[in-house]
C-alpha positions, 0 to 999 in steps of 0.5 A: 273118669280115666283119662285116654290118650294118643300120641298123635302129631304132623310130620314136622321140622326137617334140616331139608325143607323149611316144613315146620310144624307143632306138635299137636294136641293129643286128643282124649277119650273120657272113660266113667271110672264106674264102668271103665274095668269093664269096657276097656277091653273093648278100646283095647281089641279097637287099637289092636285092629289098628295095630296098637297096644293099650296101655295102663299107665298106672302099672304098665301092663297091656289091657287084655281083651276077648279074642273069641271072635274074628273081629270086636264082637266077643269083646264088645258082648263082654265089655256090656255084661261087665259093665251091666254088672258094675253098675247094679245098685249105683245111680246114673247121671241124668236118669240115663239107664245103665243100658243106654249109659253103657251104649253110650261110652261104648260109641264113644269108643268107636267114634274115637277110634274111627277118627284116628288114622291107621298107621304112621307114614312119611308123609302122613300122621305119626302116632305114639302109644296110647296109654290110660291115664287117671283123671286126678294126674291128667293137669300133672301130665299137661304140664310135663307135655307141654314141657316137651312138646316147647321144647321139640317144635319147631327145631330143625331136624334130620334123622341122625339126630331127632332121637337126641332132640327128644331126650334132650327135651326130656332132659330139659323138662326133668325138673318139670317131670319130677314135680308133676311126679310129686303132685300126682302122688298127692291128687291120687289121694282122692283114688282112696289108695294108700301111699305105695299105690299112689306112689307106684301108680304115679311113677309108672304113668310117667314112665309110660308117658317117657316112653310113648314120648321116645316111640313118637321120635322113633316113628318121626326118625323113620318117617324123615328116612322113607322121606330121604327114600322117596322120589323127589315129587313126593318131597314136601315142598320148601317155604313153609313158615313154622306155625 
């Protein structure tokens, strides 16, 4: 299964306000490998209506989808021919029919995509950039994630200086992120890939996760200057504690 995921986290700790919160869990979309070339076109046309790339992380590149229509639809109609095709001859669980296993991971896909919010504002929830991430790295990622996320919750914040806390969290976890660099080129053996592949394929996902992580501060440092810009009732309110 291809793993999916997407930077999505409360607005947190400020040197104005006592708010501060963790950063949240990224939520996951589980894709069958089997059928996952042919439907991601289809998650890729659903992000672009919310303004949002999809990335492969294995290569970096943007996954392509079928623009023919003014909505979904076209992409929607190809993902279920390509998917149909990938399927001929090969066994499905649970003597599902390849019209209903198909059906299913393409709900799948709107429900997830429906529950996300559609953009990050000040006062509301701040999103990164989803990316593709293979099965065999996703405890490799865990861990580098959860690395990154100890040691940016709960500091206090301001917006000349998050992009620094951030890359100071990278900084911090380079010896994490080096070593789950090197296991994931090893649980990719189960892919079947020969040692470049596997190598390159690791080596970009985190690329990519760096990258979706400094998007996130980004977003997080423009939300803290429309907080600065907006009106003082809007301003969050002092007192929190940090959860």
């Amino acid at each position: 299964m291809t793993q999916l995921w997407l930077v999505i986290a409360p607005f947190w700790a400020t040197s104005s306000a006592a708010t501060q919160q963790p950063l949240s869990p990224r939520p996951t979309l589980h894709t069958p490998d089997v059928i996952a070339p042919a439907v991601l076109p289809y998650l890729a046309c659903l992000y672009a209506e919310r303004g949002l790339p999809l990335l492969r992380a294995a290569d970096g590149s943007q996954v392509a989808y079928d623009k023919s229509s003014s909505d979904c639809s076209a992409a929607r109609a190809r993902a279920r021919q390509d998917a149909a095709a990938a399927l001929q001859g090969k066994p499905l669980p649970g003597r599902l029919a390849a019209s209903e296993f198909i059906d299913e991971a393409l709900a799948d896909m709107d429900s997830y995509v429906a529950s996300l919010p559609v953009g990050a504002t000040a006062h509301g929830t701040v999103i990164g950039i989803p990316v593709t991430i293979e099965d065999e790295v996703e405890p490799m990622y865990t861990r580098y994630d959860r690395c990154l996320k100890t040691q940016a919750s709960g500091v206090q914040v301001a917006a000349d200086t998050i992009i620094a806390k951030f890359k100071q969290a990278m900084a911090i976890c380079a010896s994490v992120r080096n070593l789950a660099v090197n296991d994931a080129k090893k649980a990719l053996i189960a892919k079947g890939w020969d040692e470049a592949t596997r190598s390159h394929a690791a080596e970009t996902t985190f690329a990519k996760v760096d990258e979706s992580w400094l998007a996130l501060g980004e977003q997080y440092r423009q939300s803290l200057l429309e907080q600065m810009r907006a009106p003082a009732s809007q301003q969050p309110k002092e007192g929190r504690k940090p959860h």
